[in-house]
C-alpha positions in Angstrom: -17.9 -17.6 -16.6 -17.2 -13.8 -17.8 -16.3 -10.9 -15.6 -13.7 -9.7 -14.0 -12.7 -11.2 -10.2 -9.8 -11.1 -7.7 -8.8 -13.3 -4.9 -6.7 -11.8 -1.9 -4.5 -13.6 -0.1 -2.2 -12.9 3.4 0.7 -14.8 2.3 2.2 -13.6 5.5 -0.3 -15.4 8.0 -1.2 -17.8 5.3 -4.9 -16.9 5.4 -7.6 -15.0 3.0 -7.3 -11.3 3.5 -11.0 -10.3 4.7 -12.1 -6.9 5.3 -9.7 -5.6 2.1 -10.9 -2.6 0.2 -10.2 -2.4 -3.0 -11.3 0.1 -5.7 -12.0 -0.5 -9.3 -11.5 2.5 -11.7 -11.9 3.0 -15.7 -8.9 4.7 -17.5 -9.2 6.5 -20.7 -7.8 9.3 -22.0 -5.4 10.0 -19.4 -8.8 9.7 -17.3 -9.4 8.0 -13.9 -13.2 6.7 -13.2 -14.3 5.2 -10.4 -16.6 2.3 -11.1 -17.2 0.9 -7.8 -15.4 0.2 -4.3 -15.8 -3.3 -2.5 -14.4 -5.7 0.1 -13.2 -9.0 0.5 -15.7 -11.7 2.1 -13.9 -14.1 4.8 -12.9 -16.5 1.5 -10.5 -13.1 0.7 -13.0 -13.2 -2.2 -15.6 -10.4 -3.1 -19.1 -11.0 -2.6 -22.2 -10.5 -4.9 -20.2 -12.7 -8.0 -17.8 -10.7 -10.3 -16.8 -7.3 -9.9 -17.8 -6.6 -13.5 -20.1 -8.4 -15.5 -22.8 -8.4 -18.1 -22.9 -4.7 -19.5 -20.7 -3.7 -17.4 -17.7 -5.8 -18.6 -16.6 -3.6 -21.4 -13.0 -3.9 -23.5 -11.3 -1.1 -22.2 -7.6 -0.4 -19.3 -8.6 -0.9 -16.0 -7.2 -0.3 -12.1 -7.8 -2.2 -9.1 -6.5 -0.2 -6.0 -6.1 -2.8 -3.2 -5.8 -0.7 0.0 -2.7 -2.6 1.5 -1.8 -0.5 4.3 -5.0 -0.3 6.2 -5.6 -4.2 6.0 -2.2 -5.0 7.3 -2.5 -2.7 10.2 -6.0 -3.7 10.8 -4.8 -7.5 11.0 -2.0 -6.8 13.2 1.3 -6.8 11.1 3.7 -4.6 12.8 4.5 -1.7 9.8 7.2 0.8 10.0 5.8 4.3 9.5 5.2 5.2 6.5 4.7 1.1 5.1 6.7 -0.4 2.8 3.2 -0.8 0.9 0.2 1.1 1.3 -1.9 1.3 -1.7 -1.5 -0.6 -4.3 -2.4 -0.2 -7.7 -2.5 -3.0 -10.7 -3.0 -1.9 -13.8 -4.0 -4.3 -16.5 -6.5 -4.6 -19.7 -9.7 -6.4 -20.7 -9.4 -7.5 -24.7 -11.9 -10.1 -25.0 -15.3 -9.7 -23.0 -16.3 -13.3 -23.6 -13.4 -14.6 -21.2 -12.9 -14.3 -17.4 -10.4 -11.8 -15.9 -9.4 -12.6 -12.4 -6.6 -10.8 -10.7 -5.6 -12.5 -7.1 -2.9 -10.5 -5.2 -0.7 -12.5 -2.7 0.0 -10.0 -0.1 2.4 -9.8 2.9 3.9 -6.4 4.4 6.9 -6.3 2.2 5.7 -8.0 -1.0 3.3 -9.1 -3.2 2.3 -10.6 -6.6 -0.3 -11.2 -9.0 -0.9 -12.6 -12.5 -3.8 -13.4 -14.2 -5.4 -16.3 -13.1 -8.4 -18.6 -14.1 
């Protein structure tokens, strides 16, 4: 498989984060372009298949805004006002357009991670 996926994860109730909005832009040039906005499925996954693929899924720096806050308070986590983490932001670059690019964020209220998975 090709494209460019992310996984979501509520490391704090140990459960896929569904109903997460996350925003995928292009950078260039100092440029910010929206490509497209989407949310996770139940599985904490995003429906449809990759979030880029085919012509789409170009060599280029990339964003995925993962819209912390509002999933966290939606779910219940009691958040001091402002949160520790609202939006956040992983910046990150596709080389090699004949490989898969997935980007999982473990989430709790005061934390998270991510890597590059498989």
């Amino acid at each position: 498989m090709t494209g460019l996926t992310t996984h979501v994860l509520d490391t704090a109730r140990g459960v896929p984060a569904q109903g997460l909005k996350i925003d995928l832009y292009r950078l260039s040039g100092g440029e910010r372009e929206k490509v497209k906005s989407v949310d996770t499925n139940a599985d904490g996954r995003v429906d449809g298949g990759p979030i880029l693929a085919n012509d789409a899924f170009q060599t280029g720096e990339y964003e995925l805004v993962f819209h912390a806050g509002d999933y966290l308070r939606m779910t219940g986590h009691s958040l001091p006002e402002p949160p520790f983490l609202d939006v956040i932001p992983i910046r990150f670059g596709i080389a090699d357009t004949t490989a898969h690019y997935h980007v999982p964020l473990l989430l709790s209220p005061f934390g998270y991670s991510t890597y590059r998975g498989s």
